[in-house]
N, C-alpha and C positions, 0 to 999 in steps of 0.2 A: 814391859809395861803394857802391852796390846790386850798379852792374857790375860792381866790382870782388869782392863778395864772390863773384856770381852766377859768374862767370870763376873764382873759386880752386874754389867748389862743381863746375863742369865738370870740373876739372882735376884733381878728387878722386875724380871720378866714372870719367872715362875712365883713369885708374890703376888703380881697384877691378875696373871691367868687363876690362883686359885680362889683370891677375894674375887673374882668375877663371878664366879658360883654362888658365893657367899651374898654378892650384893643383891639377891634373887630383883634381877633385871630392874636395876639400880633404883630398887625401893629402898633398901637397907644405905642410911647416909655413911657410916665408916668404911665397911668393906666397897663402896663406889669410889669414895675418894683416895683410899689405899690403891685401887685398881687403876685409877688416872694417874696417879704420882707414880706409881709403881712402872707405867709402860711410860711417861715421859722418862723416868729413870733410865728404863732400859735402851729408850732410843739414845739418849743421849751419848750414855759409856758405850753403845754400839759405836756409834759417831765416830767416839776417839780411838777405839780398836780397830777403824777402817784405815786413822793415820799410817799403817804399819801392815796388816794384811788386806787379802783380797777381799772384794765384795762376797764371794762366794763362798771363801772360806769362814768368814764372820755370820753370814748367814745361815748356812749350814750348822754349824757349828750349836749359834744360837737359837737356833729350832729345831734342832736334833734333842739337843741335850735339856732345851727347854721341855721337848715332848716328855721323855723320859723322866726328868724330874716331877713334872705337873703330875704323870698320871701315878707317881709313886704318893704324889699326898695324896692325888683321891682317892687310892686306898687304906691309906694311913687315915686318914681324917673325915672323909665323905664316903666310907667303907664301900667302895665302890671297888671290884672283879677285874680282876685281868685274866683273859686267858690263854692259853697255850699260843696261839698263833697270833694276840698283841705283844705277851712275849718276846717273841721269835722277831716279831718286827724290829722290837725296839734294840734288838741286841743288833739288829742289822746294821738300823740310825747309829748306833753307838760304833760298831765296825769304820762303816762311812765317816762319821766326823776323824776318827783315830786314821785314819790312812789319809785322809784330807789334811790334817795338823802336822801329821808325823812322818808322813812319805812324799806331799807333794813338794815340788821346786820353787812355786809359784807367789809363798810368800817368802816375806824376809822373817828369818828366825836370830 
């Protein structure tokens, strides 16, 4: 149940973080209020995925994976550029959360 809360808290996160764009500095009323509902979302199911693993892991995890997804819509959506060496970062963030999940002892699985 952790991952799964951990996963909807991502999924609230990277909704909040791209209406943030969209609310161009919360003049726009929908995308402002998608972006508030969106980050109480995410804290909260962060919340209930801390019952279960570590602070660190939850955190990592949720802003690693948050990074990566956000910047794949602002290319998708906000035709916004990555290049070789954002790349390169992100696969790293993505390495890190994966040996954080999958190799440490520190949570309970």
């Amino acid at each position: 149940m952790a991952y799964l809360y951990l996963a909807i808290a991502i999924c609230f996160e990277v909704l909040a973080s791209s209406s943030l764009k969209a609310s161009n500095e919360f003049k726009e009323w929908l995308p402002s209020l998608i972006t508030v509902i969106g980050y109480l979302g995410a804290f909260y199911f962060m919340t209930l995925s801390m019952r279960y693993l570590t602070l660190a892991t939850v955190y990592a995890s949720w802003s690693g994976l948050g990074i990566v997804l956000v910047s794949i819509i602002g290319v998708v959506f906000y035709k916004e550029k990555l290049d070789l060496a954002a790349i390169a970062g992100m696969t790293l963030i993505i390495a890190g959360v994966l040996v954080m999940n999958l190799l440490s002892k520190t949570n309970v699985h």
